[in-house]
C-alpha positions in Angstrom: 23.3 0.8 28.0 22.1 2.2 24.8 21.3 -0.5 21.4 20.0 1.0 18.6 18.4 -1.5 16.4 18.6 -0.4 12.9 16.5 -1.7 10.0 13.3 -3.4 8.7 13.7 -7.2 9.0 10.8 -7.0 12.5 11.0 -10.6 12.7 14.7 -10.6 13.9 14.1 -7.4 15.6 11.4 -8.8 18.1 13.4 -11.5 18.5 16.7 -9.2 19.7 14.4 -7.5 22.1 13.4 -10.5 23.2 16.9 -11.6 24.3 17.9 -7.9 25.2 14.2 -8.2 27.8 15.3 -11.5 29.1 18.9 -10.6 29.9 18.4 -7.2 31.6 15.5 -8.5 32.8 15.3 -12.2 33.9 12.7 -11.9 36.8 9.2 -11.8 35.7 8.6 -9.3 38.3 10.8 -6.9 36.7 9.2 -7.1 33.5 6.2 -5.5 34.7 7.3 -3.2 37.3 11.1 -1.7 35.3 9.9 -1.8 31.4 8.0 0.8 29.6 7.5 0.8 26.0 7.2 3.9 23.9 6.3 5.2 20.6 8.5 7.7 18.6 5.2 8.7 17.1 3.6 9.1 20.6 5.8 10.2 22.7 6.8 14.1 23.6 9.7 15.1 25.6 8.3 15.2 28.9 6.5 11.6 28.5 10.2 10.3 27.2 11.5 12.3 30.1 9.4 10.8 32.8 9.9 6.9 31.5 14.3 7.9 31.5 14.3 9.2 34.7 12.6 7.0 36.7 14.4 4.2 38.8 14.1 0.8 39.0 11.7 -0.5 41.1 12.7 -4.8 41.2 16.1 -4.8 38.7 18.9 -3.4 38.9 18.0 -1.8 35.9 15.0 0.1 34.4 14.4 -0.9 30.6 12.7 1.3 27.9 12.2 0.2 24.5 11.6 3.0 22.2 9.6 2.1 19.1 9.9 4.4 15.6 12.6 6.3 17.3 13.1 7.8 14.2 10.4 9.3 14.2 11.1 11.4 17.9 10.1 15.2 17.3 13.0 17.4 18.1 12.2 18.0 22.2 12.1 14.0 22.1 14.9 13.5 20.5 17.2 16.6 23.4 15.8 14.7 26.6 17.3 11.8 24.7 20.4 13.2 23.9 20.7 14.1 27.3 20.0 11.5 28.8 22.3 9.5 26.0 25.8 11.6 27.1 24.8 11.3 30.7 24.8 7.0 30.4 22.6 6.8 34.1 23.9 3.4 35.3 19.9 2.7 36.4 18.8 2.9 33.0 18.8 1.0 29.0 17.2 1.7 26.2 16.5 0.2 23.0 15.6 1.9 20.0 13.9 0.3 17.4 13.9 2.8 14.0 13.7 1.7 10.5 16.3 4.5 9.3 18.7 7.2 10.6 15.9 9.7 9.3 17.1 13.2 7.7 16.9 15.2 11.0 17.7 13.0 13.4 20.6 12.6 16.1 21.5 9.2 14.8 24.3 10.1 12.7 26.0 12.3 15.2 29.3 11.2 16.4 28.6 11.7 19.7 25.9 9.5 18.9 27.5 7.0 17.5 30.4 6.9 20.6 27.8 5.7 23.2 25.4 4.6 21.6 25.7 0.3 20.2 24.1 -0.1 17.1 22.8 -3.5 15.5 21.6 -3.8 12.1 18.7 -5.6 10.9 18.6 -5.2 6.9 15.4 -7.0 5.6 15.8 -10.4 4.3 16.0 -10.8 0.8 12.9 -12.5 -0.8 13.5 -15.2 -2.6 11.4 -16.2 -5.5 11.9 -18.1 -9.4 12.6 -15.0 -10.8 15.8 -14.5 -9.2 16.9 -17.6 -10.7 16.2 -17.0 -13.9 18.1 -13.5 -13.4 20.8 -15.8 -12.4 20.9 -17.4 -15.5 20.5 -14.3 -17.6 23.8 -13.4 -16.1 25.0 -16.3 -17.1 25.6 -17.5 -13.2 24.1 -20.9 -13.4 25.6 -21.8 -10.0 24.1 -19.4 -8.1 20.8 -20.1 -9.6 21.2 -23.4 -8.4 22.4 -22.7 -5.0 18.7 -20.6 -4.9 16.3 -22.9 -6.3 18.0 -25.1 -3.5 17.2 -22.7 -1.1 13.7 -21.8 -2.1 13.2 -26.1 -2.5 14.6 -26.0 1.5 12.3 -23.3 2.3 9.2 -25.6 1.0 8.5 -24.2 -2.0 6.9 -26.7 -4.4 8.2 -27.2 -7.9 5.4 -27.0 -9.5 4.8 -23.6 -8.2 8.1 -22.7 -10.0 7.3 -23.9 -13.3 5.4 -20.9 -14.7 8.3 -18.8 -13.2 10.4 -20.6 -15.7 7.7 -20.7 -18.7 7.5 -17.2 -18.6 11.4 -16.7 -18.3 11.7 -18.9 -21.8 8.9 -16.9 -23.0 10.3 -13.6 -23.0 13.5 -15.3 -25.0 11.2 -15.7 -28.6 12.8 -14.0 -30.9 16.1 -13.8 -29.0 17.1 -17.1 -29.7 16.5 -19.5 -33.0 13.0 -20.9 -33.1 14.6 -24.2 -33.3 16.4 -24.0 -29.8 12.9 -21.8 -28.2 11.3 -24.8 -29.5 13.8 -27.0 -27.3 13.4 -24.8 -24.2 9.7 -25.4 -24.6 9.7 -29.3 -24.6 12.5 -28.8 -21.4 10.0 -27.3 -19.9 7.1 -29.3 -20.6 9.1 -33.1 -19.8 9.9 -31.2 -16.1 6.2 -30.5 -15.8 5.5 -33.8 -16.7 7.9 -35.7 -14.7 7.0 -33.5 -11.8 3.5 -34.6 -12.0 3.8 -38.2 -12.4 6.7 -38.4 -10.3 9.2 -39.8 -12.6 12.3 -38.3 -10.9 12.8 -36.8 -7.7 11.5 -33.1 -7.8 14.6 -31.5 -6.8 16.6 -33.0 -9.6 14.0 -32.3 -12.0 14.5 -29.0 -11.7 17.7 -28.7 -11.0 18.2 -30.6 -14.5 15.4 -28.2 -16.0 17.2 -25.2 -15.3 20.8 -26.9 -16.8 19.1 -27.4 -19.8 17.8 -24.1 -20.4 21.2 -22.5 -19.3 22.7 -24.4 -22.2 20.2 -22.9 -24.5 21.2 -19.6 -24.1 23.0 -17.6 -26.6 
């Protein structure tokens, strides 16, 4: 079996080669005597040749995890090919690469016929600016639905409330000076009532960013 594991989110990377380790290889035994880990940026073709063709010594199976696999020079990359069209029953591999690469055997369809691939884009981070681009395209829900997710995720409001100042800032001179003045003293009563606990912090916010939503042009 072949997985390619495609992308830059490591977290849930290591944590698919995890599983993929404990399934192939459930016996502590057989984690030490049938896996070898490799580098693409380490490895030439007769190293990568030597860890494919070698049998199991515990498991059923021999694992090799492949590290930067994008990154195999061009004799790595045949012995894999090889070794990739020949599917020995003895033997996995997981590749860990970031991207397909230029040059690369990745894209080919022969490739892509054996070979299971699993994507692991990187998380989007999520921060108080993406809520205020939200509500600068005019999508009020979905700023909610993040400053929920960034509250969930333990971010403190106060921590959010220069994200918003600055947001209002950069609107002088695009709105009256009557309603900048109004976004101002929004601003300043959630600060307030954050600090001296006047309303729960979640709603303050929430109501915060209502209220300067409804001051837009």
């Amino acid at each position: 079996m072949f997985t390619l594991l495609l992308g830059e989110d490591r977290a849930a990377k290591d944590q698919q080669i995890a599983r993929l380790k404990q399934e192939l290889l459930p016996m502590k035994e057989s984690q030490e005597f049938d896996l070898e880990t490799l580098y693409g940026t380490q490895c030439d073709g007769d190293t990568l040749k030597k860890a494919l063709i070698a049998l199991p010594a515990v498991a059923a199976q021999r694992l090799v995890v492949i590290y930067e696999a994008e990154k195999l020079n061009e004799a790595g990359q045949q012995v894999l090919r090889e070794h990739l069209l020949s599917q020995p029953a003895h033997l996995s591999v997981i590749l860990d690469a970031q991207t397909t690469g230029k040059k690369n055997f990745f894209k080919d369809a022969d490739f892509a016929a054996v070979v299971r691939t699993l994507r692991f884009d990187k998380p989007e981070i999520k921060n108080i600016f993406q809520v205020t681009l939200a509500l600068d395209r005019r999508q009020p829900a979905a700023a909610l639905k993040i400053l929920d997710d960034l509250l969930n995720e333990g971010v403190h409001p106060l921590q959010m409330v220069p994200g918003l100042v600055w947001f209002w800032g950069k609107k002088r001179g695009r709105v009256a000076e009557d309603v900048y003045k109004k976004g101002l003293l929004v601003l300043q009563e959630a600060d307030l009532n954050i600090k001296r606990s006047r309303l729960p912090a979640r709603h303050t916010m929430e109501i915060a960013v209502m209220k300067l939503f409804a001051l837009l042009p």
